[in-house]
N, C-alpha and C positions, 0 to 999 in steps of 0.2 A: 583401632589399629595404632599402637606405639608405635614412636618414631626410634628407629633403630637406634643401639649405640656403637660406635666404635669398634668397628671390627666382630659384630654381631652379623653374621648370615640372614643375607636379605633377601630373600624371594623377588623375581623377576618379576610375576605377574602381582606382588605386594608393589613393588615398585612401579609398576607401570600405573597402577590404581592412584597413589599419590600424584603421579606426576599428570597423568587426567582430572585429575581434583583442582589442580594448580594450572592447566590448562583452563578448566572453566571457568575459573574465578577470575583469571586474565580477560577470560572474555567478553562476562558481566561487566567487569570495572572498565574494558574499553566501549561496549555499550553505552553504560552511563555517563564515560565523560563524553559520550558523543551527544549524545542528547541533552547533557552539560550546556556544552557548544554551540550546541542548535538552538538552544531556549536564549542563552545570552546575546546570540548572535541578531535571534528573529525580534528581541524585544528592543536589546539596546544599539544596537547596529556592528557589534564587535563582539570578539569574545576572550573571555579573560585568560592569560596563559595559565599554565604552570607555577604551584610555586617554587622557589629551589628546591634542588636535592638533598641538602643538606636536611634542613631543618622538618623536612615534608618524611622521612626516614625517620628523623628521632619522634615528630608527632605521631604518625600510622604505626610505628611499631607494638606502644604495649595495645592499642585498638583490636589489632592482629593477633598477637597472643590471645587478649582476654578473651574475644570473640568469635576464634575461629577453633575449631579441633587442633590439637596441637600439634600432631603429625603433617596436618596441612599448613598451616601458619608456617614452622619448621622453615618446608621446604618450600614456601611460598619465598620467604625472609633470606632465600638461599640463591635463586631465579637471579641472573646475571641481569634483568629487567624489573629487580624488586623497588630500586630508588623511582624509577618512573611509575610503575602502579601506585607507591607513597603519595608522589605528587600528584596524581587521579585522585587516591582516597582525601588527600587535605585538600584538593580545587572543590569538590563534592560538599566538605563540610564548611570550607568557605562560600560556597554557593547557597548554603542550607539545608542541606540535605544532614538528616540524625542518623551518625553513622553508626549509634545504637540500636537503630532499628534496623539498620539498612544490614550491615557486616555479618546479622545472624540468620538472614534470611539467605546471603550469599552461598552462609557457610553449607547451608542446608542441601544447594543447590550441590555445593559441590562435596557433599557426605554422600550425596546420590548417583552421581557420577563415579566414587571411588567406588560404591557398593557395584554398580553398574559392570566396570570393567573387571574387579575383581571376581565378578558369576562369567564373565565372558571376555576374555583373554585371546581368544582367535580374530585374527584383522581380516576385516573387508576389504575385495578388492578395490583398489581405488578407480572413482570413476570421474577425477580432476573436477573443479572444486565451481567449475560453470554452472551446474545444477544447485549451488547453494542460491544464486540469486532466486529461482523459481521456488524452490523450499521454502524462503525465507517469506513472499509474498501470500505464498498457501498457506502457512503457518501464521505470520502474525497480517492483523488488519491494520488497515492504512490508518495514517492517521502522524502523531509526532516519532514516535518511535521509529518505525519501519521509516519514514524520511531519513531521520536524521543518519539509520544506517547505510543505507543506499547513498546518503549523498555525502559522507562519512571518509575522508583521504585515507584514513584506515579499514575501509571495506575491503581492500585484497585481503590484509593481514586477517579480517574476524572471518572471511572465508574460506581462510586456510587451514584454522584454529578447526574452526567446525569441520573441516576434511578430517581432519589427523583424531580428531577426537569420533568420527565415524567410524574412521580406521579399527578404532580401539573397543567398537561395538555398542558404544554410547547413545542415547536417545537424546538427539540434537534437537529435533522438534520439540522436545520436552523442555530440554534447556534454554529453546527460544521462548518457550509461552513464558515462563518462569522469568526469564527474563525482560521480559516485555512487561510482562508486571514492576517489576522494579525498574522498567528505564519508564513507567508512567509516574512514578512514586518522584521518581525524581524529579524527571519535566515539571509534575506539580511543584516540587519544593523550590526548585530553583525560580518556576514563575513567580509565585509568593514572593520571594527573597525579592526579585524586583519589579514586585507591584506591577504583578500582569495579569494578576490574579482574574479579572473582566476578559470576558472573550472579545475577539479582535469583530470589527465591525462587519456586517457580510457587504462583500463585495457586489458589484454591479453583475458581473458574469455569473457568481452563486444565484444572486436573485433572480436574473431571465434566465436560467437551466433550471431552475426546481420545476419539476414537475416528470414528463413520464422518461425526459433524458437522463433524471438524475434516478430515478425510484430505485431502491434498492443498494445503491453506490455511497459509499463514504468519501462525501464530497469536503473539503475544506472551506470552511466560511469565506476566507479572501483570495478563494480561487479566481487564478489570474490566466486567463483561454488568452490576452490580447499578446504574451509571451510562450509561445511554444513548450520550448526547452522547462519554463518557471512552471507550466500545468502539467508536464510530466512528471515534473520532480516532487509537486504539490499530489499524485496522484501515484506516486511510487512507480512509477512505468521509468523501466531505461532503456535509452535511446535503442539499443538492440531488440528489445519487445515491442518500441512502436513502430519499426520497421520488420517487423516479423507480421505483425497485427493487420498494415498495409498492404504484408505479399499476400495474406491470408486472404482478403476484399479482392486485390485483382485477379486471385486463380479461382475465386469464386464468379466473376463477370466476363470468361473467358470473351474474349473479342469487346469489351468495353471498356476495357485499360484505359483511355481519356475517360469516361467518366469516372471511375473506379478513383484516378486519383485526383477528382474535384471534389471529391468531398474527403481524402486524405487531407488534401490543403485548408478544408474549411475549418473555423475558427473551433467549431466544437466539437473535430475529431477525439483529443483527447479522450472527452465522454465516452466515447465508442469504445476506442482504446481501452479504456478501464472495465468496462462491461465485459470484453472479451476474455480482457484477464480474468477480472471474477468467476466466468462460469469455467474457462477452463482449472481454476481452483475448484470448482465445482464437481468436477467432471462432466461437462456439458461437452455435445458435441459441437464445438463454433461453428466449423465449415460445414456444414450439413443444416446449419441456422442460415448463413450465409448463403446460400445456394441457394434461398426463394427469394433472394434481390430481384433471377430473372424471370420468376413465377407471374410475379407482378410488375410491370415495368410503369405505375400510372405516375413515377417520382419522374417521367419525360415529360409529363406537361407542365406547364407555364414556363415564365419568364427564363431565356438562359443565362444571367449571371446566378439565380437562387437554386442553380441544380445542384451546387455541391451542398447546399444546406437541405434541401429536400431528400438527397441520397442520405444525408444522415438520419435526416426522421426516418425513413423506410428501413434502414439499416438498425437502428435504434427498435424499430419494430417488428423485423422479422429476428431477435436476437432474441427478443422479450416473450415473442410469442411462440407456446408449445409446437413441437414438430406436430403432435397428433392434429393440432390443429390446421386444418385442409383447408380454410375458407379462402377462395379465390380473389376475395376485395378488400383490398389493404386499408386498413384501420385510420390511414393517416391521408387519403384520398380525400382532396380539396375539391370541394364542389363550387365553379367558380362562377356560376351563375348566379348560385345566391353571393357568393361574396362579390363579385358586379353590383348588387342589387344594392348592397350599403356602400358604392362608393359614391364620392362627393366629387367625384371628377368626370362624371355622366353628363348631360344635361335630365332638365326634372323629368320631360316627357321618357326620356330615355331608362330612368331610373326605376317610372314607376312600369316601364315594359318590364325590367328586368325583375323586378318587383311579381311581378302577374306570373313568370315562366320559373318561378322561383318554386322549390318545395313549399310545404305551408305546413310542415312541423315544423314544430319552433327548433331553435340552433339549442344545441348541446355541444361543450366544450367538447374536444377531440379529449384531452386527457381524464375527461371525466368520466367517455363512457365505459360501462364494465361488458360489452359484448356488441355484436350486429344489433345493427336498430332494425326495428320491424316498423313496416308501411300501416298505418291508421288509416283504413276506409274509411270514406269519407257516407256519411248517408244522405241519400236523394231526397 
């Protein structure tokens, strides 16, 4: 598609095709410099501005010609907001990013998009731009990217970009995977550029979660559970999802609302939280997982400060575990006899009772088993 000249009859829907082409490449470049952002910000403790307008226009200009379809470049170079994606493209390549590589893969993204609106020309109703956060989580997986745009001052704007370009019949989901590839491309370059290249050490809270809390979950190595608000954002959940996730838990425990929100408050809610989101990416049904909380209630025994951490393992476990599956004895039931039996705050006579009324199959980790254990007769 030539870019018209002067006073040459331009087609509406030619036109709108460009100017969706020039929308997504807006959106990619504020991607990347988000993730820019986040990489500088997470290694070296700040992040580097902008360069001027001035000289950040004369560098990205011929980049943009040479690399871009020319119709798009044009009317990209046209965009009352063309000096500030300049200074995206120059922060990008001063950060390390090879915008030879980068600017043709863009362009591609956005030849797809013009092809896109030009076969479909009729606008969707809109349905306000709240639903992109949910799109955005179902579509791309956790991790640097999907942070850095959630936590991004510029997330109104790129969910607004993704409305208007809905509008226009566009496959947004497409244009997020596509871009999530190049906001990884970056994250690497810009880690590189300063020597972060070594993954960040795992955390105290990663290392006592791994196991049947985390299975499945893309957890971040210096996941941080001791700050709320910091495991949300490390886990892509916002604030409006982990108080939706919460209402979810107490309308599942009708009449348990005190405990329901003891284990909201426990330190490794988050985990839940994320689980839930993933299956409903999934299409799982949560509340209908959640709803055998009251099936089995054995997360009431022992001690009452560790009930909100016990509702989490059960909650953890009735999430995990198939609806088909009917078994009445929850997987994560403590048998506190035998664990009396090894404690060291018994006396000995008392210990080796506890010892005697003990099972006498040997212990098998809780996360290691793969199903109901069966009882071994014993022979006479």
């Amino acid at each position: 598609m030539a870019t018209p000249t002067p006073g040459e009859p331009f087609s509406e829907a030619a036109g709108e095709a460009v100017q969706a082409a020039v929308m997504a490449t807006r959106l990619v470049l504020a991607i990347a410099d988000a993730v820019r952002r986040h990489q500088q910000k997470k290694t070296k403790g700040s992040e580097e501005g902008l360069p001027p307008a001035d000289g950040a226009v004369t560098g990205a200009a011929e980049g943009i010609k040479n690399l871009l379809p020319p119709d798009i470049s044009a009317a990209l170079m046209q965009e009352a907001d063309w000096p500030q994606m300049a200074q995206q493209l120059m922060a990008l390549r001063r950060a390390g990013v090879d915008l030879e590589t980068f600017l043709p893969r863009v362009g591609e993204i956005a030849v797809t998009v013009q092809e896109q609106v030009a076969a479909n020309t009729a606008r969707v109703a809109r349905e306000g731009i709240g639903q992109w956060e949910r799109m955005l989580r179902e579509t791309l997986p956790a991790g640097p990217v999907r942070e850095a745009i959630v936590s991004s001052p510029a997330w109104p704007d790129i969910a607004a970009t993704m409305d208007r370009l809905d509008e226009r019949g566009v496959d947004v989901r497409q244009i997020l995977a596509s871009a999530h590839d190049e906001g990884l491309g970056v994250d690497q370059a810009v880690a590189s550029v300063l020597a972060a290249g070594s993954a960040p050490a795992t955390s105290r809270d990663a290392t006592l979660s791994y196991g049947p809390l985390t299975t499945g979950l893309d957890i971040p190595p210096d996941l941080d559970l001791g700050s709320r608000e910091k495991a949300l954002q490390q886990l892509a959940l916002a604030p409006a999802e982990n108080e939706r996730y919460a209402r979810l838990v107490r309308e599942a425990m009708p009449g348990r609302e005190r405990e329901a929100d003891l284990m909201v408050v426990a330190k490794q809610w988050p985990l839940i939280a994320a689980r839930m989101a993933k299956m409903e990416s999934q299409n799982k049904p949560v509340k209908k997982h959640l709803a055998r909380l009251l099936d089995d209630t054995t997360w009431e025994e022992g001690p009452g400060p560790q009930l909100g951490s016990r509702l989490v393992q059960a909650a953890n476990e009735v999430l995990r575990r198939p609806l088909g599956d009917t078994s009445d004895v929850s997987r994560v039931k403590v048998n506190t006899t035998a664990a009396r039996a090894h404690s060291t705050s018994l006396e000995p006579t008392k210990v080796q009772a506890a010892k005697n009324a003990a099972p006498a199959e040997a212990g098998v980790a809780a996360h290691r088993q793969t199903g109901p254990t069966t009882t071994k007769s014993k022979a006479k």
